[in-house]
N, C-alpha and C positions, 0 to 999 in steps of 0.2 A: 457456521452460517445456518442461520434460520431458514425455513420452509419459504417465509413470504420474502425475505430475503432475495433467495435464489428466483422465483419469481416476478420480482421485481427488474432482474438484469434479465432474464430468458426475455421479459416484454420490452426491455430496450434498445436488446438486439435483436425484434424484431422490427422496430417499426424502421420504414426505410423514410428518410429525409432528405431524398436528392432535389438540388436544383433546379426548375427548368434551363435550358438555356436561354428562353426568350427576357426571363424575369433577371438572370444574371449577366445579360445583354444592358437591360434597362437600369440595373444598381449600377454597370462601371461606367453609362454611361451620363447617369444623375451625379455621381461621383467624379467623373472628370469635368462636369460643367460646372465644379464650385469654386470657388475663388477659395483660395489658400490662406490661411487663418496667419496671419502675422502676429506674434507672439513677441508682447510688450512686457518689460521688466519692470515689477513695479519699484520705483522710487524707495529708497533705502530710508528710515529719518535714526537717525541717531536714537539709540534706546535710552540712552544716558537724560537727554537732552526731554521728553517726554516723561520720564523717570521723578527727573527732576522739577519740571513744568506740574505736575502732580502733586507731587512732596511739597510743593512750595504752597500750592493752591487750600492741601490740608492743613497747613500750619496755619496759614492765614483767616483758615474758617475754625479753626481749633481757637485763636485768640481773639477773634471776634467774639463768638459762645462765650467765654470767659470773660469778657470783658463787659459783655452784657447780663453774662448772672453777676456779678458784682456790680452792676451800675448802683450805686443810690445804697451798699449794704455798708451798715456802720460794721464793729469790732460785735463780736460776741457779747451777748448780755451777762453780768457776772451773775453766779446761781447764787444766791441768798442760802446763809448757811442759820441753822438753830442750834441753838447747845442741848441738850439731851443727857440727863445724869450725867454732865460734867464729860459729854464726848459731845464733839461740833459736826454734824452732818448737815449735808446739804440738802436743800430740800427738793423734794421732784418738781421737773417743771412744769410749767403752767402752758397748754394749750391756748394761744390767742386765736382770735377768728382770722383769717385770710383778708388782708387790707387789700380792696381791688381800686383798683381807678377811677376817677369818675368819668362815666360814658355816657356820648350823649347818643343816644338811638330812637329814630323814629320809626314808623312803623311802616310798611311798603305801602304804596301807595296801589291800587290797578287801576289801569288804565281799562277802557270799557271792552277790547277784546280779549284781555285776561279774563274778563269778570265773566263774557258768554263763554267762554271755554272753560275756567273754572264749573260755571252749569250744567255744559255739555257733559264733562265729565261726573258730576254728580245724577244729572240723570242715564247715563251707560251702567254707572254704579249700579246704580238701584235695581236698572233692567237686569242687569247681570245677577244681582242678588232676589233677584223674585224668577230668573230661571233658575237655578241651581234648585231653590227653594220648591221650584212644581216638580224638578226632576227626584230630588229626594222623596217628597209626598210620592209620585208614580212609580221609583220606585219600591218602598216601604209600603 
């Protein structure tokens, strides 16, 4: 046992922690004024039964996903093969651009309280960025 050790226990048998009696008067008597905590079991549910409500739930989203990256996909394209001194290799494939959808999108419209708050915020901006700006100059 270390130095600080054994002083650490000399100082915890010193310090005295007795009760009063008026304060231990007062705990048993907050303590018998409470109502007694009835203690509810909670409802058991079958593990099996959740287990399987789950597993069924991932399948189900498992072959949706699949069924939607397959929507609309033909068979593989066959790779076009060359002859080359009398050997046939095939040829590397060709990157096509990405076919997207056509989308029709217009542009948000604002309404005239977006438009003063958009402002608003563009002039906080500003103010904010021409203080920083005198605090760097003051100080540099």
């Amino acid at each position: 046992m270390d130095e600080f050790e054994k002083r650490l226990k000399r100082d915890a048998q010193a310090i005295s922690a007795d009760v009063s009696p008026e304060l231990k008067a007062r705990i048993d008597a907050s303590l018998r004024g409470t109502e007694r905590v009835a203690v509810v079991s909670a409802r058991k549910s079958a593990p099996t039964q959740i287990g399987l409500a789950s597993s069924l739930t991932g399948l189900a989203a498992v072959i949706v996903l699949v069924v939607i990256a397959n929507l609309g996909k033909q068979g593989p394209d066959p790779i076009p093969e060359i002859s080359v001194a009398g050997r046939t290799e095939p040829l590397a494939p060709i990157d096509f651009p990405l076919i997207l959808p056509d989308l029709k999108i217009d542009s948000a419209q604002f309404t005239s309280p977006l438009e003063e708050e958009l402002l608003k915020l563009r002039a906080d901006i500003k103010k904010a960025r021409n203080n920083v700006k005198e605090d760097i100059d003051f100080t540099f």
